[in-house]
C-alpha positions, 0 to 999 in steps of 0.5 A, a space after each residue: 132741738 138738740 145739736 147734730 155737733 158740738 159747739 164751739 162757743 161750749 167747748 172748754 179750753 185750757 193753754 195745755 189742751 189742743 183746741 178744735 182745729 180743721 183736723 178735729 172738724 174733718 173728723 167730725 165731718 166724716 162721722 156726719 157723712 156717714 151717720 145713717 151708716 153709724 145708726 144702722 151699725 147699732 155701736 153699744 161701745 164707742 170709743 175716742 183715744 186723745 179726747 183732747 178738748 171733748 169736741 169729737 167724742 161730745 159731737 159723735 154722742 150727739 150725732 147718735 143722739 136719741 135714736 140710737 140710745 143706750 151707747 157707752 162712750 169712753 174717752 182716753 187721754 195722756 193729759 189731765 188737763 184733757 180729761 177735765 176740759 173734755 168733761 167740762 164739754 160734755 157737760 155743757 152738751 148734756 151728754 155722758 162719757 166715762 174719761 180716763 187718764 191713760 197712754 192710748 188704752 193702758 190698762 183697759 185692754 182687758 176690759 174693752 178688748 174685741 167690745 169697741 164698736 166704732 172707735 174714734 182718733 184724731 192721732 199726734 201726727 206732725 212729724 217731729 224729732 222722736 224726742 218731742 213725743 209723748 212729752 207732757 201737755 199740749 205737744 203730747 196731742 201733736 208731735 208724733 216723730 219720725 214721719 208722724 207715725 209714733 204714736 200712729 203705729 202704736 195704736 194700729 195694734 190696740 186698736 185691732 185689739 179693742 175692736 169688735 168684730 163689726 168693730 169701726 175706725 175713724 183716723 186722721 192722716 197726714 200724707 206725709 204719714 204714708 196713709 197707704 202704707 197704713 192702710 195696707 198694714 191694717 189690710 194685712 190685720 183683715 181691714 178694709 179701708 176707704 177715704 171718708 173726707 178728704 181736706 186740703 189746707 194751705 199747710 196739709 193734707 188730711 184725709 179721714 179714713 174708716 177701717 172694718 174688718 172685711 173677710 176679702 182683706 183678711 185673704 189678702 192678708 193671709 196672702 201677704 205675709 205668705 213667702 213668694 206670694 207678692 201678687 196680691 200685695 202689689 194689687 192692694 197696694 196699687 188699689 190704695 194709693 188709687 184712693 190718695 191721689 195727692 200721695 201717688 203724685 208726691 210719689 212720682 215726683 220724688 222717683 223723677 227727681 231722684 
């Protein structure tokens, strides 16, 4: 019986590459949640930026699995040393994917743009001084400057790029990253969006968000970037923060305390 998820116990590892961690099994969780929407998707392209150790781009091959055959995966990572243990892991799992030592997608937006079909991202999003981001090794998988959304920001765009038009997103947010505001800016790229996993630990609170392209959002996107059309942005907004109840409280805390 093959396995619905990478193992950890096969997991490769190295001092300079970030270990699975509740962030990487929240991820996971959600790509198991919505399986049987992720065969019925049909994906031919499927895509982890910051592979890491290899645990969420081996486990979304092996959910996949046999009954949706013929998927390419690719994987990107900053860090060599990524790159390897992510192909150690593979491996060990008897599953394929073509890695590549890049930034984010550097040199392959050509080859995969609007071909990416399901794209995966556990992002660099403590929040940390600007300096510490994009150093090399380990701090390269976790430090994303100011509120965390460095490295963020700049994926959103690619990410727009690379994706398909059935193209899927699945990222990792912190609340301290303002998931609503990143919401509504893919909303204002024809994206809509939904919590798939929401996790709560002694230190954060992550959510697992899943972005499509949906023809309601890119009206209100449209409508948005229209001048004296502010309506239909505060409706978007409000429908937002309503999925990310934690933030909506921090939210009136911070306004009472000001």
């Amino acid at each position: 019986m093959p396995f619905r998820t990478a193992q950890i116990g096969l997991v490769s590892s190295h001092p300079e590459v970030y270990e699975p961690c509740d962030d990487s099994f929240a991820l996971v969780d959600a790509l198991l949640a919505d399986r049987n929407h992720l065969l019925e998707h049909h994906p031919t392209l499927c895509m982890e930026v910051g592979c890491g150790s290899g645990y969420i781009i081996t486990s979304l091959a092996l959910i996949l699995g046999q009954e949706a055959p013929g998927i390419h995966y690719i994987a990107t990572d900053t860090n060599p040393h990524a790159v390897r243990v992510t192909s150690e892991t593979l491996e060990a799992h008897g599953v394929h994917a073509e890695l590549v030592n890049t930034d984010i997608a550097l040199g392959l937006e050509k080859r995969l743009a609007g071909l990416v079909d399901v794209m995966v991202v556990n992002p660099p999003y403590v929040p940390t001084p600007e300096d510490e981001v994009g150093r090399e090794g380990i701090a390269s998988s976790w430090a994303g400057g100011e509120n965390g959304r460095s490295v963020i920001d700049r994926i959103l765009p690619i990410a727009d790029n690379l994706l398909s038009d059935k193209g899927w997103l699945y990222m990792v947010t912190l609340i301290c990253n303002n998931p609503s505001e990143i919401c509504l800016q893919m909303r204002e790229r024809g994206y809509a969006s939904r919590i798939v996993v929401q996790r709560s630990t002694e230190e954060e609170s992550l959510h697992v968000i899943k972005f499509w392209r949906d023809l309601d959002a890119q009206e209100d996107g449209k409508q948005m970037v229209t001048p004296n059309k502010t309506a239909p942005a505060r409706g978007v907004m409000e429908s937002l923060l309503s999925q990310f109840p934690l933030l909506s409280t921090w939210r009136t805390n911070s306004n009472n305390s000001s």
